[in-house]
N, C-alpha and C positions, 0 to 999 in steps of 0.2 A: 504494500500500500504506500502510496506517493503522499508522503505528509507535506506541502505547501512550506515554504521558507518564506522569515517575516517578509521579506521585500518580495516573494513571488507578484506578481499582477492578476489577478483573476480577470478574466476575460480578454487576455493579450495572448495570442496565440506565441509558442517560443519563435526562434529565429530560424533559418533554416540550416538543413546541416552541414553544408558547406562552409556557412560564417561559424557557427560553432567550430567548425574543424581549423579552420584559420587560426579562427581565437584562439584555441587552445595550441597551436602551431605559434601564436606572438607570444603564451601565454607567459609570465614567470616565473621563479622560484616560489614558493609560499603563496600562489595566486589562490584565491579564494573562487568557486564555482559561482557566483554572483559576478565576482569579476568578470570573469570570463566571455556568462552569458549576457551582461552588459556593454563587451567589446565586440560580442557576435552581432548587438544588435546595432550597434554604431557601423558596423562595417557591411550590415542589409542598409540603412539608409545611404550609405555611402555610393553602394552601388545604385540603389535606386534613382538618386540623385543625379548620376550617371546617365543611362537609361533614358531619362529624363530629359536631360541635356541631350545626348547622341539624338533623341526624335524628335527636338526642337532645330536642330540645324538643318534637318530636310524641309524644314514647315517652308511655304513658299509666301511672302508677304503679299503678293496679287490675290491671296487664296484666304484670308483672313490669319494667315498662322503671323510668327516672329517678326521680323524684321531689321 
């Protein structure tokens, strides 16, 4: 049975497992699994962020996108 840690978020799904696996790839010495999945999620926005930007540069300004 998964007992919830004080900081867990109810109703935020976790990160996916790739930034988890990262994370724990940046992770360091004595890093706390809070940590961790707190730098997993820093590094899904990160890429989103990303993502985000790359289909903003296609947007065509005649077309209502960016400019």
């Amino acid at each position: 049975m998964h007992v919830p840690a004080a900081n867990d978020q109810p109703g935020v799904p976790p990160p996916p497992p790739w930034a988890v696996a990262q994370a724990r790839d940046e992770a360091e010495d004595g890093e706390t699994g809070a940590t961790t999945i707190e730098r997993a999620r820093h590094l899904e926005r990160e890429a989103e962020q990303l993502e985000g930007e790359r289909h903003d540069e296609y947007d065509d300004p005649d077309e209502g996108g960016e400019g």
